[in-house]
N, C-alpha and C positions, 0 to 999 in steps of 0.2 A: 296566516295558517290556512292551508286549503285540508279540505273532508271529501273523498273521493269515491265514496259506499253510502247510498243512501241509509243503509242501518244504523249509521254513526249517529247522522243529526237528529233520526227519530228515538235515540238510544239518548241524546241531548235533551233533548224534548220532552220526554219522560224524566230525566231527572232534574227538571224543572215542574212537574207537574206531580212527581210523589215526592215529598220530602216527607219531615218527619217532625216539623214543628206545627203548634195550633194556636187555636185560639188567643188574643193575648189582650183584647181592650182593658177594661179593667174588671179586676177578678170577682166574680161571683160571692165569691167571701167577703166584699168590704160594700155588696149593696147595702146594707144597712148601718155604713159607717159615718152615722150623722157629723163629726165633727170632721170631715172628710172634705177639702173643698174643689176634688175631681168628682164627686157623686155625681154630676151632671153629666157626665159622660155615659151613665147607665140608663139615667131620668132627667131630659132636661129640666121637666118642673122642679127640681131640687135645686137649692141657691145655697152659697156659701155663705158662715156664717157673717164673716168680715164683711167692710167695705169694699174691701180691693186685696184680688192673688193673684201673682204671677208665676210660673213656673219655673227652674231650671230647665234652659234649653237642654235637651233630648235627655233629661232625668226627670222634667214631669211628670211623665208615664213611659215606662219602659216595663213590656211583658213578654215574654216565651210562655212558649207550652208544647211538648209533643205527645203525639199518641195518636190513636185510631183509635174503632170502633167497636172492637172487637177482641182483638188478642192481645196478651202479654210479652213476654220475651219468654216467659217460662211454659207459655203454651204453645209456643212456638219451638224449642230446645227444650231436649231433656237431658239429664245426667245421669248417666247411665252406666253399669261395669260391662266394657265386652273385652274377654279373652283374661280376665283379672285385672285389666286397665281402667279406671276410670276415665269416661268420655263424654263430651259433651256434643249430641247429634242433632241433627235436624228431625221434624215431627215426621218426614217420609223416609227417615234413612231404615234399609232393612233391621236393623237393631231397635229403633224404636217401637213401640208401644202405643196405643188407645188414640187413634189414627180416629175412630169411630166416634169417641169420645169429642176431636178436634171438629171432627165435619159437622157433628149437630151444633157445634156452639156460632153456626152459621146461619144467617139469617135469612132473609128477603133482600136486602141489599147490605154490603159494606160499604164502609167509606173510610177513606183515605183525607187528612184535612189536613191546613197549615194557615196560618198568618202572622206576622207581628206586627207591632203599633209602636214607634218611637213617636215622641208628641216632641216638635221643632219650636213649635211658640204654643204660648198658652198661659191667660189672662183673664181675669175677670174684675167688672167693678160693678158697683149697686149706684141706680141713678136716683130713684126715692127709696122710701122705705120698705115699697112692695115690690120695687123693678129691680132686676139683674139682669147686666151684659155679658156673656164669656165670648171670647175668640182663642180659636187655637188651628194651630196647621201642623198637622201628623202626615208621616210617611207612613203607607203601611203598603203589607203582602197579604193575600188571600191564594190558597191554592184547594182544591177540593177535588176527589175521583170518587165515584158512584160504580162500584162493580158489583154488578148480579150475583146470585148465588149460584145461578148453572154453572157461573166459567169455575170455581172450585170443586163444585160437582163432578162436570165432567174430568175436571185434574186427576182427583183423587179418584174416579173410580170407573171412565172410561164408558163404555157403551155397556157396561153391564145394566144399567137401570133401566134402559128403554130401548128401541129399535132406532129412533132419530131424536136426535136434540134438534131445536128450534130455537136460537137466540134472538134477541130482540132486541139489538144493540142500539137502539134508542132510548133504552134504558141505562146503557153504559156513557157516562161521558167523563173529562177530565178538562179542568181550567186554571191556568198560574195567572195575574195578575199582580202587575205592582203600580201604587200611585198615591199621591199626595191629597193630600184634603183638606178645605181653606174652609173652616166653618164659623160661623155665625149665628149664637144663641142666643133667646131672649125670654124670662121666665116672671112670672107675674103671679103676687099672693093677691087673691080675692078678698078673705074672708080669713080668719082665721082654721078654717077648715080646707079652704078648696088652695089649689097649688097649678098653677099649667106651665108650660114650656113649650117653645119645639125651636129648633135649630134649624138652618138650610146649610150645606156643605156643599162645594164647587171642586169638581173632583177634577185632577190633574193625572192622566195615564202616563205611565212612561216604558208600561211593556205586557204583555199581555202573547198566549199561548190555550188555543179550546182546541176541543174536538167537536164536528157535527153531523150528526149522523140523522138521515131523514130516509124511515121507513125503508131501514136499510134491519139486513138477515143474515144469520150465519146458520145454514142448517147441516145438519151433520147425518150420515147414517152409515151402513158398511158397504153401500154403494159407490157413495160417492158424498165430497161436502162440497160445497157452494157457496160463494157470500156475494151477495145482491143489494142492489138496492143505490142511494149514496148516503154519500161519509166524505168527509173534508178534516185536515187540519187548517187551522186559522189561527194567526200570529199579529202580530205589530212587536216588531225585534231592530232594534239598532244593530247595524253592521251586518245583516245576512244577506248573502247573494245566492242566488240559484242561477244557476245557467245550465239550460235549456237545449236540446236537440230541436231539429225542425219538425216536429210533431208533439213537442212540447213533451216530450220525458225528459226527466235528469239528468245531466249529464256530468255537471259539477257543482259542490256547496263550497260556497269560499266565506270566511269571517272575516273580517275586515277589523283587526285587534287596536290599529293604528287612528282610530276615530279619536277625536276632543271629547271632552267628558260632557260638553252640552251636547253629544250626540243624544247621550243616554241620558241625561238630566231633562233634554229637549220633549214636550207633555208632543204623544203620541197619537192620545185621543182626549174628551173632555166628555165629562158629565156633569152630573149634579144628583144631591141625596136628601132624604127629610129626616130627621127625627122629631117624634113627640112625645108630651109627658104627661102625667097629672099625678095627684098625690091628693088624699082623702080621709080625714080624718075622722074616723068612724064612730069613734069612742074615745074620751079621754085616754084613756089605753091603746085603743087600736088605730094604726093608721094603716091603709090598701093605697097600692100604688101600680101604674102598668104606664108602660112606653114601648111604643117601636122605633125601633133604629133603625136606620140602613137601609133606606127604602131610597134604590135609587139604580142608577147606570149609566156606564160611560160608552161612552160612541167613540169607535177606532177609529182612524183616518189616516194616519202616516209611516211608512215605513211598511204596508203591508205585503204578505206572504199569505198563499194560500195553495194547499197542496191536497188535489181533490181525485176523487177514486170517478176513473172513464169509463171501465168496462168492469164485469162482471169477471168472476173465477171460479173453475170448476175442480178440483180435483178428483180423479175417480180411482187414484191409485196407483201402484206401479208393480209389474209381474218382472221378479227379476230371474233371469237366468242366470244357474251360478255359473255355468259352461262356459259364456259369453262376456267376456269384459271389455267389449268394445263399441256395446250397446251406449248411447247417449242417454239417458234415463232423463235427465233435467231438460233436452233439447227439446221435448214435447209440450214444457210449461212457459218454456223462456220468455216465448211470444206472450201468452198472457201476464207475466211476470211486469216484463218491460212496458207493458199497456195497461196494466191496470191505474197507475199512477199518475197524473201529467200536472204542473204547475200552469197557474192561473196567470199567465202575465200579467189580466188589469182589473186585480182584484178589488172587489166590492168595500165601501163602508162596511161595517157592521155592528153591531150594542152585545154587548156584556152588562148582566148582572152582577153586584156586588149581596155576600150572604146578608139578607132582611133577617131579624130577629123580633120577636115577642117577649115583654120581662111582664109578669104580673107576680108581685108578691103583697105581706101583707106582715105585721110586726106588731105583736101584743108586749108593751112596755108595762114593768112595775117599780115599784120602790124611785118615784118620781122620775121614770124614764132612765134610770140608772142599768140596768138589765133589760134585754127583750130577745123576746123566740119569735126567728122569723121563719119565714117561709118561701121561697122565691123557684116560681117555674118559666123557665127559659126555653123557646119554641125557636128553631131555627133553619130557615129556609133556602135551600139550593135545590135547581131543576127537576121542579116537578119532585122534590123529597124533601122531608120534614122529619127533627128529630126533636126528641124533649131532654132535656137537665131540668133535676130537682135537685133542689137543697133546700135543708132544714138548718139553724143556724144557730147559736146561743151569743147573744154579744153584750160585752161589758162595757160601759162606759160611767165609770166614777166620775169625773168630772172632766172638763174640758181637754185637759192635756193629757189623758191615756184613754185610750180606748180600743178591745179587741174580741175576735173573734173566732167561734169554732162550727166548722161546719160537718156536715156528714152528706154527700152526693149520692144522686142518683143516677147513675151515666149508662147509657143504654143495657137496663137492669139490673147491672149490678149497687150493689147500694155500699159494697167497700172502701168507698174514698172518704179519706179524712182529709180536712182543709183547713187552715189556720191564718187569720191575718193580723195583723198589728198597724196604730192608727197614732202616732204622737205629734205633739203640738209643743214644741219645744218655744217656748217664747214666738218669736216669727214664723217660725221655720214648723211646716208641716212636714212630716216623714211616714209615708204608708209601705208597707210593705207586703205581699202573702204569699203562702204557696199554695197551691192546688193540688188535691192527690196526692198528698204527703206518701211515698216509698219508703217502705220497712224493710224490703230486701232488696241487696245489688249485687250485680256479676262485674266481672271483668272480659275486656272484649280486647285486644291486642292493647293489652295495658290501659283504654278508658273505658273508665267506673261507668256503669250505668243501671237504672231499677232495674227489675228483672218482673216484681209482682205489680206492675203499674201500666192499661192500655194509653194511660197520658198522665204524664208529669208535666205542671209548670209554675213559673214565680213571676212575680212582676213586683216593680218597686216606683216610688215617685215622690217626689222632692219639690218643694212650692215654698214662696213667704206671703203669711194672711198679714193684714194689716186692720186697724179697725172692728175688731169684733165687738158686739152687741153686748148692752150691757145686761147683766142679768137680769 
C-alpha cells in the first residue's frame, strides 16, 4: 500500500496517538484487596497469601479503560429540538447552547490518555516465611497528549481576547508506545510491622511515535502568524519507508504490509524500570503504605523515522481579488510549504519515558480486619505534567473467599465516580474483577451503546491458582 500526501501518514499518526483507551494496570478499587494475590502489582511490598500463584496466561490481568480529562460525551453533544425535530448537535453547532459554559470547564492543560496491560506470564512463590518471588511478563500500550488551553481558546473564540496569541508548544506534546515488560520482584516482611519490596522490569519496545518540540512558537496576530523555532516527529515503526527528494522533502510514504510478524514482534528499542514498596503498620487497626512504579525508559534504536521542521513559516494573509481568478493565491506559500518539512535520513538514538506514578494510601480496619475505610491518592507523571486521583474506599472482606469493594473517585475534581470491585477465592482459583466509574447513563452512536455521563470508563478482570495458603 503506498500513501502519496503527506497529510495521510501524519492523519496515521495521530490516530495512533489519540485513542480513547486508559489506564488499565490493576484497578484502583482492589488496592486494598488483601486476599488479592496481584496486589503486588500496586505495592510490591505486598506478598500473596499462598505459597505459590500462577496466573492464566493473558487472563491474569486484563484491563481497559477510556476517557480524558475533562469532558463527557454529554458535554460534548446536546439534545436538542430544532425546527420540531429532535437532534442531537455538536457543542459548536449554531443550535447549540452554553458554548461559555463548555470553555470554562477548561483548564491549564488537558490530556488526552491510553494504555492497556495484558499480563503473558505471571507467578509467584514464597522462599521462607518472610521472602516472596513474583515474575511476570506483560504486553502493554501507553499513549498520552498534553494540549494547552490556548489552542481551544483561540478555537472557540478567535482573536477576540487579545491582539496576539503566543503559543509555547513545548508545552504541547503527544506519545504512543507499545512494549513488553519481563519483571522481577522480590518482597521481605521484617517485623511484623514493616513490609518492603521493589521489582526491576526489563522493557522490550516494539513501537513507539513522539513529538518534539524545542523552544519552538506559534504566534498569531491580524498581521500576520508565524511558527518558529524546532519540532520534530520521532517514531520506531515496522514497515515505513519515506522517500525522499534530493533536498530531503517527501516525496513518497510507502507501508510495507507484506513483513513477517517478527518484524513487529522484533524489540525496537530496550530499557529497564523500578518499582518500590513498603507497607506500615501503624496501629493494630491502621496500616500506611506508598510505592512508586514505573520509574523507568526505554532507548529507540531500530527502524527509526524522524520528520523534523527546517525552516520557519510565515503567514501574513491573502488579499483576494474577486475580479481575478487567475491569481495563484497558494503559489506564494508553496515554497515554504514544501520546505518547511524534510526527513532525517540517519536518525539519532533516542529515550522515551514510560508514565512514573505515586500510590500512598492508608486503611483503618475493624471488627478483626473484616471491614476497612481506605484511602489511596495516586500522583501520576508525564512531561513536565502531574495529575492526582483520590479515592476513598469501603471494603468487605468476611473471610477468605469473598471479599469486595466500593469506592467513590476523585478525578481531576469531579468527585462523581462510583467504583466497585469483587475479590473470590474460589478453592484454588482466585477470580478478581472491577469497574472503574461505574456509567448510569448511555447513548447510542451508529448503533454502539456507549456512557454518555462518564470522562472514563473502565473494567479489568484476573484469573490465577493460589496454592498453600497460611494457616490461620
Amino acid at each position: 500500500m503506498k500513501i502519496r500526501h503527506f497529510q495521510l501518514i501524519l492523519l496515521g499518526l495521530c490516530s495512533l496517538i489519540f485513542p480513547t483507551l486508559s489506564y488499565a494496570q490493576l484497578s484502583n478499587t482492589l488496592y486494598f484487596s488483601q486476599h488479592n494475590p496481584r496486589q503486588h502489582r500496586v505495592n510490591p511490598a505486598t506478598q500473596p497469601e499462598g505459597k505459590f500463584y500462577v496466573g492464566v496466561p493473558a487472563l491474569s490481568a486484563l484491563g481497559v479503560k477510556a476517557g480524558n480529562s475533562r469532558f463527557s460525551f454529554q458535554d460534548l453533544f446536546q439534545n436538542i429540538e430544532v425546527d420540531g425535530q429532535k437532534r442531537t448537535v455538536f457543542i459548536l453547532d449554531e443550535h447549540a447552547h452554553g458554548v461559555e459554559d463548555f470553555y470554562k470547564k477548561i483548564k491549564y492543560k488537558e490530556r488526552l490518555f491510553a494504555s492497556y496491560d495484558i499480563s503473558l506470564l505471571d507467578f509467584g512463590f514464597r522462599l521462607k516465611h518472610n521472602d516472596y518471588i513474583t515474575v511476570g511478563v506483560n504486553t502493554r500500550m501507553e499513549t498520552m497528549a498534553i494540549i494547552p488551553h490556548q489552542f481551544p481558546d483561540w478555537f472557540l473564540h478567535g482573536m477576540e481576547n487579545c491582539e496576539e496569541y503566543d503559543f509555547r508548544l513545548d508545552k504541547l506534546s503527544a506519545s504512543a508506545l507499545i512494549f513488553t515488560e519481563v519483571a522481577m520482584g522480590y518482597s521481605r516482611v521484617f517485623d511484623e510491622d514493616w513490609h518492603f519490596g521493589a521489582k526491576v522490569k526489563f522493557l522490550l519496545g516494539h513501537g513507539n511515535v513522539r513529538t518534539d518540540f524545542f523552544n519552538a512558537e506559534l504566534t498569531g496576530s491580524e498581521q500576520e502568524w508565524a511558527l518558529k523555532g524546532d519540532a520534530a516527529i520521532k517514531g520506531a515503526l515496522p514497515g515505513l519507508q519515506i522517500i525522499t527528494d534530493e533536498k530531503g522533502r517527501i516525496k513518497e510514504v510507502a507501508f510495507d504490509g507484506d513483513q513477517p510478524i517478527s518484524s513487529y514482534t522484533r524489540p525496537k528499542g530496550f530499557g529497564a524500570a523500578l518499582d518500590l514498596g513498603v507497607t506500615y503498620q501503624l496501629l493494630p487497626q491502621l496500616q500506611i503504605s506508598a510505592s512508586l512504579l514505573d520509574l523507568g525508559i526505554i532507548r529507540w534504536g531500530r527502524d527509526l523515522v524522524s520528520l523534523e521542521k527546517s525552516s520557519n513559516f510565515v503567514y501574513k494573509g491573502v488579499e483576494y481579488d474577486i475580479n481575478n481568478d487567475t491569481i495563484d493565491y497558494y503559489g506564494e506559500y508553496k515554497n515554504q510549504i514544501d520546505n518547511f518539512y524534510t526527513v532525517n535520513e540517519s536518525p539519532h538514538n533516542y529515550s522515551t519515558s514510560i508514565c512514573a506514578k505515586i500510590l500512598i494510601g492508608g486503611e483503618y480496619a475493624f471488627w478483626d480486619g473484616r471491614v476497612g475505610v481506605g484511602i489511596l491518592s495516586k500522583t501520576s507523571f508525564y512531561h513536565r505534567t502531574a495529575w492526582e486521583e483520590l479515592v476513598v474506599s469501603a471494603n468487605f472482606r468476611p473471610n477468605r473467599w469473598v471479599g469486595a469493594s466500593l469506592a467513590y473517585n476523585l478525578f481531576d475534581g469531579q468527585w462523581s465516580n462510583l467504583s466497585a470491585g469483587l475479590n473470590l477465592n474460589l478453592g484454588p482459583v482466585n477470580l478478581n474483577m472491577a469497574v472503574d466509574n461505574i456509567p448510569f447513563k448511555y447513548g447510542k452512536t451508529n448503533g454502539i451503546l456507549h456512557p454518555t455521563d462518564k470522562r472514563s470508563v473502565g473494567a479489568m478482570v484476573g484469573l490465577a491458582v493460589v496454592c498453600g495458603y497460611k494457616e490461620k
